[in-house]
C-alpha positions as CSV (number, residue, x, y, z in Angstrom):
1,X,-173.6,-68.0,-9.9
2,X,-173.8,-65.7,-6.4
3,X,-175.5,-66.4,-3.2
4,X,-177.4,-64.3,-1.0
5,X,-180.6,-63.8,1.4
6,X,-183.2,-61.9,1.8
7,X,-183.0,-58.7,3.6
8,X,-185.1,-56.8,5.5
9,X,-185.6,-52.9,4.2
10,X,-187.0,-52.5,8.3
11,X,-183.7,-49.7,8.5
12,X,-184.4,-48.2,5.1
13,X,-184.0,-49.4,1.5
14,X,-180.7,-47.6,1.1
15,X,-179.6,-49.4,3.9
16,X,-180.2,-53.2,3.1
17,X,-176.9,-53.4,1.0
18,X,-175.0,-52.7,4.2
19,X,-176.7,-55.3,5.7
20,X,-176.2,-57.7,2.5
21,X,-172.5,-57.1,3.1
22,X,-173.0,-58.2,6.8
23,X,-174.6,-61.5,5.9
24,X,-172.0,-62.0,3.6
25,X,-174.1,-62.0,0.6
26,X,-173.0,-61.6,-2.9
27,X,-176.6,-60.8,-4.2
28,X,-179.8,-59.6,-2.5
29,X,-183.2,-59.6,-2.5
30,X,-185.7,-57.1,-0.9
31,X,-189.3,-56.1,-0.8
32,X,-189.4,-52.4,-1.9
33,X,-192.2,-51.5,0.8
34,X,-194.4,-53.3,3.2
35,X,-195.7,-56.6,1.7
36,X,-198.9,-56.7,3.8
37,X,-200.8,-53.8,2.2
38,X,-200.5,-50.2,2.6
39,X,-199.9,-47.3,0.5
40,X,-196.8,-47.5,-1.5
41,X,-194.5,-44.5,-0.6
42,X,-192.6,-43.1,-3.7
43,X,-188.7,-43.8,-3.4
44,X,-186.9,-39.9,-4.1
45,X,-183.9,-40.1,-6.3
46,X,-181.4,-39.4,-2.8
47,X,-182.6,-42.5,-1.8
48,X,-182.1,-45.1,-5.0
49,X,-178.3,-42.9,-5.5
50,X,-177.7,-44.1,-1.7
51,X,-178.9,-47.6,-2.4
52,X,-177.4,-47.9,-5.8
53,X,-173.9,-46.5,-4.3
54,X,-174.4,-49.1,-1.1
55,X,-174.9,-52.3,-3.8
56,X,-171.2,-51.0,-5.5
57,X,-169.2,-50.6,-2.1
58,X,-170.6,-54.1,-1.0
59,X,-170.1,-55.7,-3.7
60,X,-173.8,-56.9,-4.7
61,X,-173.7,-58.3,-7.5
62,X,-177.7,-58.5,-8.6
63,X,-180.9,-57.2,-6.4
64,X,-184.0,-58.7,-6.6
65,X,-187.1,-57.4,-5.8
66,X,-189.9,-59.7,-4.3
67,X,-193.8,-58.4,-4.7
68,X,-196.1,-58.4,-2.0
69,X,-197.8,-61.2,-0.4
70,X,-201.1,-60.2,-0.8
71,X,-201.0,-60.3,-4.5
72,X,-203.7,-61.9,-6.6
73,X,-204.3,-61.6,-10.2
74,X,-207.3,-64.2,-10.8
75,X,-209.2,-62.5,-8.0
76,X,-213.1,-61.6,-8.7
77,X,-212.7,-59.1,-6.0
78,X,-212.2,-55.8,-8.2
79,X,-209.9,-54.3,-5.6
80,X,-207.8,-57.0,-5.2
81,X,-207.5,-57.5,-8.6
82,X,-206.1,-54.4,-9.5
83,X,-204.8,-53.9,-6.3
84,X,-202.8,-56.9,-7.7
85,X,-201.8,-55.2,-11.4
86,X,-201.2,-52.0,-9.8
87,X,-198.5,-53.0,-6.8
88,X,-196.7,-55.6,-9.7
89,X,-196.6,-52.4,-11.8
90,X,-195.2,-49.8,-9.5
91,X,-192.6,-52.7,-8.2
92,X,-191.0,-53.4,-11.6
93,X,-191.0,-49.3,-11.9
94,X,-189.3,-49.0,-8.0
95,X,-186.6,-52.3,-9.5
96,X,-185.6,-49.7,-12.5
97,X,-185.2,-47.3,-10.3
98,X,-183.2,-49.1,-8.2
99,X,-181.3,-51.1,-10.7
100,X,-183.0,-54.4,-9.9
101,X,-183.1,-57.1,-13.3
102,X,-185.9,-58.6,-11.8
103,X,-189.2,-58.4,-10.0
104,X,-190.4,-62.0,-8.9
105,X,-194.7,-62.5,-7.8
106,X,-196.7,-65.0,-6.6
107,X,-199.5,-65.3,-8.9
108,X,-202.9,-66.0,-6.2
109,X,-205.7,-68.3,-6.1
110,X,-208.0,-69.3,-9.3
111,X,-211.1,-69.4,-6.5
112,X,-214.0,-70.9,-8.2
113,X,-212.4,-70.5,-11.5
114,X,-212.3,-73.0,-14.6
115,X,-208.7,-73.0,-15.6
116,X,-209.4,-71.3,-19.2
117,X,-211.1,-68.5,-17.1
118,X,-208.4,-68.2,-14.7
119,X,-205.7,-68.3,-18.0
120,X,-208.1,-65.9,-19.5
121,X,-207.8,-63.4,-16.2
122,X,-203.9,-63.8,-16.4
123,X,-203.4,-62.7,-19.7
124,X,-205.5,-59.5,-19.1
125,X,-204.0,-58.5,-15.6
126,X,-200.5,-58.8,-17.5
127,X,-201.5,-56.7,-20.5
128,X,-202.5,-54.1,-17.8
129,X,-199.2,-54.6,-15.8
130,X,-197.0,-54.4,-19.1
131,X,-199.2,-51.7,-20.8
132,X,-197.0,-48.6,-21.5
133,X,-194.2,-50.2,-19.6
134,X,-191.2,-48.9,-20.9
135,X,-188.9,-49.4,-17.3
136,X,-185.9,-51.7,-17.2
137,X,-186.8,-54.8,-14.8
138,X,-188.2,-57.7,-15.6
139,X,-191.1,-60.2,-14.1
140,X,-190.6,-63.9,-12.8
141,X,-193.3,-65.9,-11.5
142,X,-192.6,-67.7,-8.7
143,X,-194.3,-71.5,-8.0
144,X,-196.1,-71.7,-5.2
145,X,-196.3,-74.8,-2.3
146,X,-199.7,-75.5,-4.1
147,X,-202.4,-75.3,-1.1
148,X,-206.0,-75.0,-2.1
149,X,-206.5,-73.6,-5.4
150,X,-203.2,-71.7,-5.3
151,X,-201.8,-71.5,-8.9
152,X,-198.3,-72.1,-10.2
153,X,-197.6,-75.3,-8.1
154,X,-196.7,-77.6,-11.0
155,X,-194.4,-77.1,-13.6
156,X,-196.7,-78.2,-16.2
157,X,-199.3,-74.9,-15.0
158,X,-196.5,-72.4,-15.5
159,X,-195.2,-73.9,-18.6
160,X,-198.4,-72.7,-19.9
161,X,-198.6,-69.6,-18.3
162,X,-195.1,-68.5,-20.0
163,X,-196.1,-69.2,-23.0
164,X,-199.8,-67.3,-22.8
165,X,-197.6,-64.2,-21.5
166,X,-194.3,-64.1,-23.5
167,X,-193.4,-60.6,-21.8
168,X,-193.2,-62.6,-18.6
169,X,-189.0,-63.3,-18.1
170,X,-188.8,-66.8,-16.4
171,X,-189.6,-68.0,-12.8
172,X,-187.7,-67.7,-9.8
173,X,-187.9,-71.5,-8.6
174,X,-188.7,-72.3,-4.9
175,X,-186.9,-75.2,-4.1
176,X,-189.5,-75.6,-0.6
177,X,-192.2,-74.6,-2.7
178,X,-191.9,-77.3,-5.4
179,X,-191.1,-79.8,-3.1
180,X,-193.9,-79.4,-1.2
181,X,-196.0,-79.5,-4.6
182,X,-194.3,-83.0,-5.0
183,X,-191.3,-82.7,-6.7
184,X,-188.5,-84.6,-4.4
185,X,-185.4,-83.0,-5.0
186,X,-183.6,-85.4,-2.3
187,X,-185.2,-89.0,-4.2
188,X,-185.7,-87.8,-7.4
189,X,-183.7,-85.0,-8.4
190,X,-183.1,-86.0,-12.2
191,X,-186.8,-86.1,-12.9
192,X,-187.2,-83.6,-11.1
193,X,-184.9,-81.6,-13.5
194,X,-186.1,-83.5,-16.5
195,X,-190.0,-82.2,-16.1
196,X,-188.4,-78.7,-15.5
197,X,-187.0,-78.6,-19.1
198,X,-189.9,-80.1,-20.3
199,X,-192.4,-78.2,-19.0
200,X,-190.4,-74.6,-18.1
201,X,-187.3,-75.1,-19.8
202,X,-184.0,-74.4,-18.1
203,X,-182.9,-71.2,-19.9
204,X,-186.3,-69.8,-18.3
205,X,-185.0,-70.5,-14.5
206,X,-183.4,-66.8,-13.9
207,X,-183.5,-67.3,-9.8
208,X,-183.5,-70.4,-7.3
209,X,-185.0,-69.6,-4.0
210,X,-182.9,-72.0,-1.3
211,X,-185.2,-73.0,1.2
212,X,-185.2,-76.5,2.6
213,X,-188.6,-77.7,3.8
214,X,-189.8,-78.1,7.7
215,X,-192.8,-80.3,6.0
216,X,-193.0,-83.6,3.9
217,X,-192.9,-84.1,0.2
218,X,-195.9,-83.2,-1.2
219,X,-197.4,-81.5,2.2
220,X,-198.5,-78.6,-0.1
221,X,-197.3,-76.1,2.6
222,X,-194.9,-73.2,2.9
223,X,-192.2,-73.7,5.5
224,X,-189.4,-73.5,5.3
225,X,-185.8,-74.7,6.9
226,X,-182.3,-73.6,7.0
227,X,-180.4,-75.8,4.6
228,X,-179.5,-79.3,5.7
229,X,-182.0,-79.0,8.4
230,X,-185.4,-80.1,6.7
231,X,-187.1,-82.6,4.4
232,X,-184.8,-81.7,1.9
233,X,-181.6,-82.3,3.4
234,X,-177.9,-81.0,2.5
235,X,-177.4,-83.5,-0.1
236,X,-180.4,-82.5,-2.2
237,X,-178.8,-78.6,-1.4
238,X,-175.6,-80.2,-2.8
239,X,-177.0,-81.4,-6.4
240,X,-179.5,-78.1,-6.4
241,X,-176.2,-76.0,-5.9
242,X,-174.3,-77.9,-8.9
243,X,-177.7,-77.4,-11.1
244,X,-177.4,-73.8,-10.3
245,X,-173.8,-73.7,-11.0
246,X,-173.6,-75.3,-14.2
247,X,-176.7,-72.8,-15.2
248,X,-175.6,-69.3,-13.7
249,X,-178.5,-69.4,-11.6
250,X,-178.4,-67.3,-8.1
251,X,-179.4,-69.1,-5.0
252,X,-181.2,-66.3,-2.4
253,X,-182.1,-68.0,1.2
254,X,-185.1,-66.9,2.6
255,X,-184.8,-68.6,6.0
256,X,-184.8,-66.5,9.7
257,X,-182.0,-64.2,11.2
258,X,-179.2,-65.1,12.5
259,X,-179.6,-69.2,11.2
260,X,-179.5,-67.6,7.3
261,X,-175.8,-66.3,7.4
262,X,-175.2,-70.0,7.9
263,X,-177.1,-70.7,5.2
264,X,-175.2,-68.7,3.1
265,X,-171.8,-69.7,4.1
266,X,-172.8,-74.2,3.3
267,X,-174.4,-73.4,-0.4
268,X,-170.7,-71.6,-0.8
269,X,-168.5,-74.2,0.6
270,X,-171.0,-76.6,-1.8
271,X,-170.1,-74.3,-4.6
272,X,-166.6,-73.8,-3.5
273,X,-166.0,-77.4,-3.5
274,X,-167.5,-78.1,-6.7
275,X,-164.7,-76.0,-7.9
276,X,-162.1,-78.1,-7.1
């Protein structure tokens, strides 16, 4: 398993690897435009040869590519809706371009919903995002810290979702997210694990986001801490690093600049010293 951070493209997308290297990250993960809104600019073929080159002389190992914040794919709003299908679409094309494995996505809010509708929207926003699709990246849902009627919050929800849309890959797990959805990685990290497999099943976790959490168990709100230094604390980062170790699963910080290249350096010495 490799460790990394997320990195801002603020300098360019062809120069975030550099930047990678900086931080001392062995994989990477980037939005591949502005993830407030906006039009999507296309990436020219100069650009994804410079970025592409960048990941081999840094020695970056995988790229991930995050979608945009704003996505929703239960939304009644027409425009967000396929606002929604189209941005998750033109991502997973800008990740094959790039030679990114995976594009990960929030999934939105049901609204007033009933859950079969809200399954029922899923599945036809995915058939849209997949139809034709012929690139080389692949989806991962990502759970979410579970406020209001956000969806993907429990294991049990997204267990269901991956099996109603087998062309989606796996999740990218938040370890923040889930515990503020209730899952206590710190207290209870065996069941915590156990309702995973149930539920998800291991083999599906492809990515670990490695936030710790400024908020309390079960807060059901996104924020999050450098490692060791929230709810969470460094020896739930030491069992979470072990899980991920023993299941080839990369760990990408998403915490603030310059507190993250710390980050990055205790999940190694966790990982290093499991190697002994």
């Amino acid at each position: 398993m490799n460790i990394g951070c997320h990195v801002s493209i603020a300098k360019g997308i062809d120069k975030a690897p550099e930047i990678a290297g900086e931080l001392g990250c062995e994989v990477m993960q980037i939005f591949t435009h502005s993830p407030s809104g906006g039009p999507i600019a296309d990436i020219s073929e100069e650009t994804a040869k410079n970025f592409k080159d960048g990941v081999k002389k840094y020695d970056i190992r995988a790229v991930y590519i995050h979608a945009p914040y704003y996505i929703n794919l239960a939304s009644k709003n027409n425009r967000i809706y396929y606002g929604s299908i189209s941005a998750i679409r033109k991502n997973l094309e800008r990740a094959s371009l790039l030679g990114s494995k995976y594009v990960m996505t929030h999934l939105g809010s049901s609204g007033d919903l009933a859950e079969k509708e809200m399954f029922g929207r899923l599945e036809e926003s995915f058939a849209k995002i997949f139809d034709d699709y012929n690139g080389s990246a692949k989806l991962l849902i990502e759970n979410s810290a579970g406020a209001g009627k956000i969806i993907g919050s429990n294991f049990k929800q997204i267990g269901k979702i991956l099996k109603t849309v087998p062309k989606i890959s796996g999740i990218c797990l938040d370890t923040q997210h889930s515990f503020a959805s209730g899952y206590d990685w710190k207290n209870d990290f065996e069941n915590c694990i156990e309702a995973l497999d149930k539920n998800i099943g291991l083999k599906n976790i492809k990515l670990m986001h490695s936030n710790d959490s400024l908020t309390d168990l079960n807060s059901h709100k996104d924020r999050h801490a450098h490692i060791g230094q929230g709810k969470i604390g460094l020896g739930g980062f030491e069992k979470l690093t072990t899980f991920a170790q023993k299941n080839g699963i990369d760990m990408i910080c998403e915490t603030a600049y310059p507190g993250v290249i710390e980050d990055i350096k205790r999940l190694k010495e966790m990982r290093n010293n499991n190697a002994k």
